[in-house]
C-alpha positions in Angstrom: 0.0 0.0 0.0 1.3 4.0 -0.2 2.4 4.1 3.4 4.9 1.2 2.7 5.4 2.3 -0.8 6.4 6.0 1.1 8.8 4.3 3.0 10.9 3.1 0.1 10.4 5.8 -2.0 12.9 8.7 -3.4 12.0 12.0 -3.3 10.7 13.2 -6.7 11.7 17.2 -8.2 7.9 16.5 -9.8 4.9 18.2 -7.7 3.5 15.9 -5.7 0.4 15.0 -7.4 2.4 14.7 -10.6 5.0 12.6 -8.1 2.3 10.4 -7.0 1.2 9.2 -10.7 4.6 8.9 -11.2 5.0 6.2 -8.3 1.4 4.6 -9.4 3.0 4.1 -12.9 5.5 2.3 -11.6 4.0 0.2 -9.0 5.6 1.6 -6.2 1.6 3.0 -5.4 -1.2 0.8 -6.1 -3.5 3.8 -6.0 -2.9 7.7 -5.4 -5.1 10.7 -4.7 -4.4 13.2 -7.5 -6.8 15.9 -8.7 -8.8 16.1 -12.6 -6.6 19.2 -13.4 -3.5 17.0 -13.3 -4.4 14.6 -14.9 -5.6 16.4 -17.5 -2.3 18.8 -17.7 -0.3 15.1 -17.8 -2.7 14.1 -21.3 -2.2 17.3 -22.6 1.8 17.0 -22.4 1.2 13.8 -23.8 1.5 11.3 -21.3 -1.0 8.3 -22.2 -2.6 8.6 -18.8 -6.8 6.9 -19.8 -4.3 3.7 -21.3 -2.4 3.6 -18.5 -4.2 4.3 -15.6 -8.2 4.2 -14.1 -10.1 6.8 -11.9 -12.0 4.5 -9.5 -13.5 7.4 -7.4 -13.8 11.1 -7.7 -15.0 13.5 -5.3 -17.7 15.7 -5.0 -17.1 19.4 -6.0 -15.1 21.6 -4.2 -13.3 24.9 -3.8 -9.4 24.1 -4.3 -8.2 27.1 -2.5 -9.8 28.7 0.6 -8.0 31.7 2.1 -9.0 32.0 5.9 -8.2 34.9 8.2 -8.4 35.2 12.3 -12.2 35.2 13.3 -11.2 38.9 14.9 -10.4 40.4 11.0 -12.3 43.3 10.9 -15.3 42.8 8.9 -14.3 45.8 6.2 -10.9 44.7 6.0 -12.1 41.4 4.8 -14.7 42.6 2.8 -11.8 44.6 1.4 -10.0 41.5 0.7 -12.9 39.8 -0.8 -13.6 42.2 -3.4 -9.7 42.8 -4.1 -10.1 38.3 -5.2 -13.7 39.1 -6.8 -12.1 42.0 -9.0 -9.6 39.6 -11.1 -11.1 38.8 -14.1 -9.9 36.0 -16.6 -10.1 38.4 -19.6 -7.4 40.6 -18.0 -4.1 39.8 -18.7 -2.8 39.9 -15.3 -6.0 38.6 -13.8 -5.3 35.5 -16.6 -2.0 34.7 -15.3 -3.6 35.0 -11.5 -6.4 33.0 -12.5 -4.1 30.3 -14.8 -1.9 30.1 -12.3 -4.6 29.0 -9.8 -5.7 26.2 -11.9 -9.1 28.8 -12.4 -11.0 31.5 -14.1 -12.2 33.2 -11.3 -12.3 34.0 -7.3 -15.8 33.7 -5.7 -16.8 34.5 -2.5 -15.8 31.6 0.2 -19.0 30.0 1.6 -19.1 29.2 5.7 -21.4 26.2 4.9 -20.7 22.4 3.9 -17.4 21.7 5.8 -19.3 19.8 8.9 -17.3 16.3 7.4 -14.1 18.2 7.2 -14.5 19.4 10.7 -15.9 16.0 12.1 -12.5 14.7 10.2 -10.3 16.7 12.1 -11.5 15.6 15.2 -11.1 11.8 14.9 -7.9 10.9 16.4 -5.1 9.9 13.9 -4.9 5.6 12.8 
C-alpha cells in the first residue's frame, strides 16, 4: 500500500500530485489521490494517462483554495479582501496569469457552509 510504498520511495523534483502518478505508474503505489486538473495537464503534455491508468472514485465538487483569516479580522478589512479576489477577471491579462496560475477563471466568495465532514475529520484521532 502508499504508506509502505512511502517508505521506500525517493524523493521526486515532480509536484506531488504529478510525483504520486509517477509512483502509481511504476508500481511503487497501487493507488494515489491526485486531482482532474493534473491529470488532465499530464494528457495534454502527452503522457497516455486513460491507457495507463483508471479513476476508480472522484469526489464531490469543491473549492481548491480557501484563504482564511483570524475570526477577529475586521469585517471591512475582509470585505476589502474579498472584493480585491472578486475584482480579477480572466479576460485581463494579469487577472489570466492570476487566474491560470490558480488552476481557475475566477475568485468567488468563500461559503461558511458544507465543511461539517471536514471538521468531524479533524476531530477523529489519527490511525
Amino acid at each position: 500500500m502508499a504508506h509502505q510504498a512511502a517508505e521506500r520511495s525517493e524523493p521526486s523534483a515532480l509536484s506531488d500530485e504529478r510525483a504520486v502518478v509517477d509512483l502509481v505508474l511504476k508500481g511503487a503505489y497501487d493507488a494515489g489521490a491526485v486531482s482532474r486538473r493534473t491529470l488532465e495537464g499530464l494528457a495534454e503534455q502527452g503522457q497516455p494517462i486513460e491507457e495507463s491508468l483508471r479513476v476508480f472514485w472522484s469526489s464531490p465538487g469543491y473549492s481548491h483554495c480557501c484563504f482564511t483569516a483570524h475570526r477577529e479580522l475586521d469585517a471591512g478589512v475582509a470585505q476589502h479582501i474579498t472584493e480585491a479576489f472578486s475584482s480579477t477577471h480572466y479576460q485581463d491579462p494579469l487577472g489570466k496569469e492570476v487566474l491560470d496560475a490558480e488552476h481557475c477563471q475566477a475568485f468567488v466568495p468563500g461559503i461558511t457552509t458544507g465543511w461539517e465532514a471536514l471538521e468531524h475529520a479533524l476531530k477523529e484521532p489519527p490511525r
